[in-house]
C-alpha positions as CSV (number, residue, x, y, z in Angstrom):
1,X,-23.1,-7.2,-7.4
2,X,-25.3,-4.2,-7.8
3,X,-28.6,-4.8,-9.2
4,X,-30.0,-2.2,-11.3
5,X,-33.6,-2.6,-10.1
6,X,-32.3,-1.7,-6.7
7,X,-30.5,1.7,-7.3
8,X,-27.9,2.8,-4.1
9,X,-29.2,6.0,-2.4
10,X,-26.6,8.4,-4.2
11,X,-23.2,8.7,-2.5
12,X,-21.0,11.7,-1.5
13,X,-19.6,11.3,-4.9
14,X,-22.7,11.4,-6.6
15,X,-23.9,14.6,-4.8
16,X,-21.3,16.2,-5.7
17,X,-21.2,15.4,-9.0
18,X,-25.1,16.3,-9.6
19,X,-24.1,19.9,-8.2
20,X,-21.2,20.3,-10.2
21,X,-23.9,19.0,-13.4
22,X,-26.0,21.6,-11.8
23,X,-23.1,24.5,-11.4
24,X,-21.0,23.7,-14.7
25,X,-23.6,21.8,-17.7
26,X,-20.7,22.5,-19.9
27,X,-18.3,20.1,-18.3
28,X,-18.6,15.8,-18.3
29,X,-17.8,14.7,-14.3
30,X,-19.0,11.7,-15.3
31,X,-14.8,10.5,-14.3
32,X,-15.6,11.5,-10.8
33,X,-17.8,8.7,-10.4
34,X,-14.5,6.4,-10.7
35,X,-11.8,8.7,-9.6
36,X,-13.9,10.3,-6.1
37,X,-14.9,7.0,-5.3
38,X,-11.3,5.1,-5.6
39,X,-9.7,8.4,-4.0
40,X,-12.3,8.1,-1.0
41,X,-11.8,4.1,-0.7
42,X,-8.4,4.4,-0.7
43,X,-8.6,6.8,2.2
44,X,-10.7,4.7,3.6
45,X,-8.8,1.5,3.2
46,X,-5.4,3.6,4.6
47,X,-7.5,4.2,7.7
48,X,-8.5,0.2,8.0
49,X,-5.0,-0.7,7.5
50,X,-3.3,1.2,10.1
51,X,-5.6,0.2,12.4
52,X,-3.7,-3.0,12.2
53,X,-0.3,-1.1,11.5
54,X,-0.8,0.5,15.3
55,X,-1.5,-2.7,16.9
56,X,1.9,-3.6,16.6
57,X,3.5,0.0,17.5
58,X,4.3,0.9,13.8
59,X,3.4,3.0,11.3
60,X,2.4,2.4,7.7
61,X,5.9,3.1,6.2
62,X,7.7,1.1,8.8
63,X,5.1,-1.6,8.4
64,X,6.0,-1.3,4.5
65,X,10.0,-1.6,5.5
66,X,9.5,-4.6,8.0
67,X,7.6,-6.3,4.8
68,X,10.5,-5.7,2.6
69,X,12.9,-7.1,4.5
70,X,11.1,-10.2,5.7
71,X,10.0,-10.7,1.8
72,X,13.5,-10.6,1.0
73,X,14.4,-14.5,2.4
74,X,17.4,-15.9,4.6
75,X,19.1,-13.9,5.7
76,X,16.5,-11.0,5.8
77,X,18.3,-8.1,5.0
78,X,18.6,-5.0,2.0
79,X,20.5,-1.8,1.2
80,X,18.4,1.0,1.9
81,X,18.6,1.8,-1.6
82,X,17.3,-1.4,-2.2
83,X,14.7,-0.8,0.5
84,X,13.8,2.8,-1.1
85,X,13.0,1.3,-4.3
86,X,11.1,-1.8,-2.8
87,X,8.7,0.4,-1.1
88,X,8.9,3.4,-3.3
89,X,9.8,6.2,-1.2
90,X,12.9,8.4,-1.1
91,X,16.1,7.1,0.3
92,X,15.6,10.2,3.0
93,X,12.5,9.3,4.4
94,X,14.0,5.5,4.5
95,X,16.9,6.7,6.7
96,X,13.9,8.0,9.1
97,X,11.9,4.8,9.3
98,X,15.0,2.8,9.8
99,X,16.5,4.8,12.4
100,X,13.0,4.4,14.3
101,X,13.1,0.5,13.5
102,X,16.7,0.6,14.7
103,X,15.8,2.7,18.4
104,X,12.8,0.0,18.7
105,X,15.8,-3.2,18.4
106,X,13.6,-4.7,15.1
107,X,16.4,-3.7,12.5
108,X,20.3,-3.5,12.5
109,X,22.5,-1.3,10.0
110,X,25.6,-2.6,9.5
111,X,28.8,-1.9,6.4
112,X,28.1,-3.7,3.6
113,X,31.0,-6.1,3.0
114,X,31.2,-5.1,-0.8
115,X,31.3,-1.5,0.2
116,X,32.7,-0.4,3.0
117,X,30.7,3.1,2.3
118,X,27.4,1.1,2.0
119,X,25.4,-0.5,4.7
120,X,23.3,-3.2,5.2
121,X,19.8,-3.2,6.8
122,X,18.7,-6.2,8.6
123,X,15.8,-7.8,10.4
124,X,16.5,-8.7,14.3
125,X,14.8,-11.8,15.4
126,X,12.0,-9.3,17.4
127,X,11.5,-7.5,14.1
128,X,11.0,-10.7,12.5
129,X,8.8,-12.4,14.8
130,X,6.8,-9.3,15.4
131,X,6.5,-8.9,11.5
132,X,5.2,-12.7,10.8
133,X,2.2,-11.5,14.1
134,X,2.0,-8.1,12.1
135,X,1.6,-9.8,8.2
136,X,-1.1,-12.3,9.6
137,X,-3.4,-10.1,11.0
138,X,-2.5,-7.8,7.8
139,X,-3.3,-10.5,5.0
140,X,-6.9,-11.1,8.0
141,X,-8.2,-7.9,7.5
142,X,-7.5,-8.1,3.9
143,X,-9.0,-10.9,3.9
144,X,-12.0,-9.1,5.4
145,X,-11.8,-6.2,3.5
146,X,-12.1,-8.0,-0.1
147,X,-14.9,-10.0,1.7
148,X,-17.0,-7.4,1.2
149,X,-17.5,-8.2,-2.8
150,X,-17.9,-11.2,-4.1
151,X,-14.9,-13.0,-5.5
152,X,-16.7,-12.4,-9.5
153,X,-16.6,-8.5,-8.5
154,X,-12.8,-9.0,-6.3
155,X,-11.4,-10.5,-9.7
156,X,-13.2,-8.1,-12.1
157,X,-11.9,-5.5,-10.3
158,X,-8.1,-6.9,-9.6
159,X,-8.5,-7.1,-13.4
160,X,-9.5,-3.7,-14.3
161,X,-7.2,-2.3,-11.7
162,X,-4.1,-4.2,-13.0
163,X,-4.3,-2.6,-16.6
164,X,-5.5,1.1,-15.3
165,X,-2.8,1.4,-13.6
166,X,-0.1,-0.9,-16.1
167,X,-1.4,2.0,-19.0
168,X,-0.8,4.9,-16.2
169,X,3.0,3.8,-14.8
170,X,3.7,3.0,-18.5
171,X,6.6,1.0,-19.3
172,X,9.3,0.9,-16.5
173,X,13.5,0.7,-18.0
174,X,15.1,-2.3,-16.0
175,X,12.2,-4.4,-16.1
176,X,10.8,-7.5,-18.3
177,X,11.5,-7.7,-21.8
């Protein structure tokens, strides 16, 4: 928790938000002081994650598909469609990362049996086991990650987070209600 009788040395942030007060006196930045800093940790967290990601000889997005398919249950397997949406990028950068996940023997693509036109994405018993190795040391360095507040601040925050960014998605069509 930060203690106001102990101020922080001021951040990156904060400099640059005392020389934009400096520059521009007409303008509030006082929303850089959220925004910078959850733009910077979020690079920052990227970077902690892949380190992880690489250990394992994937990427971030083919870590993301691997977790979608394994999340998925018996008999571990989506559309890509389906796989698109679950990890919410386009259906053409999904055809990449699975035909990478294919040429490295940890996914199959198969016809769907409903649709002969459709096909059917599928974990391979290396993808899964190296998935379940991959999503341990994942959910560790979380783990380590989130160690560094207190669980008070980790559940404030989860908190605040959760409704920032329920009020900025809005309401989604196709889901609850």
């Amino acid at each position: 928790m930060v203690c106001m009788d102990d101020p922080q040395p001021p951040d990156r942030v904060a400099r640059i938000q005392a020389d934009w007060r400096r520059e521009r006196p007409d303008l509030d930045v006082t929303p850089q002081g959220v925004i910078g800093r959850l733009h910077r940790l979020a690079g920052r967290l990227t970077e902690e994650l892949s380190l992880v990601y690489g250990r394992y000889g994937l990427s971030e997005g083919e870590f993301d598909v691997l977790c979608a398919l394994r999340r998925a249950g018996e008999p571990y397997e989506r559309a890509p469609g389906e796989l698109a949406a679950h990890t919410m990028v386009t259906t053409g950068a999904m055809t990449k990362r699975i035909d990478r996940l294919e040429r490295a023997g940890l996914v199959t693509r198969r016809r769907s049996a409903d649709d002969q036109r459709g096909r059917i994405v599928a974990l391979t018993h290396p993808g899964h086991d190296l998935i379940d190795r991959a999503f341990t040391d994942h959910m560790r360095n979380e783990h380590r990650l989130l160690g560094l507040l207190t669980p008070g601040e980790a559940e404030a925050l989860e908190g605040l987070l959760t409704a920032w960014l329920s009020r900025v998605e809005g309401p989604r069509s196709g889901e609850g209600g």
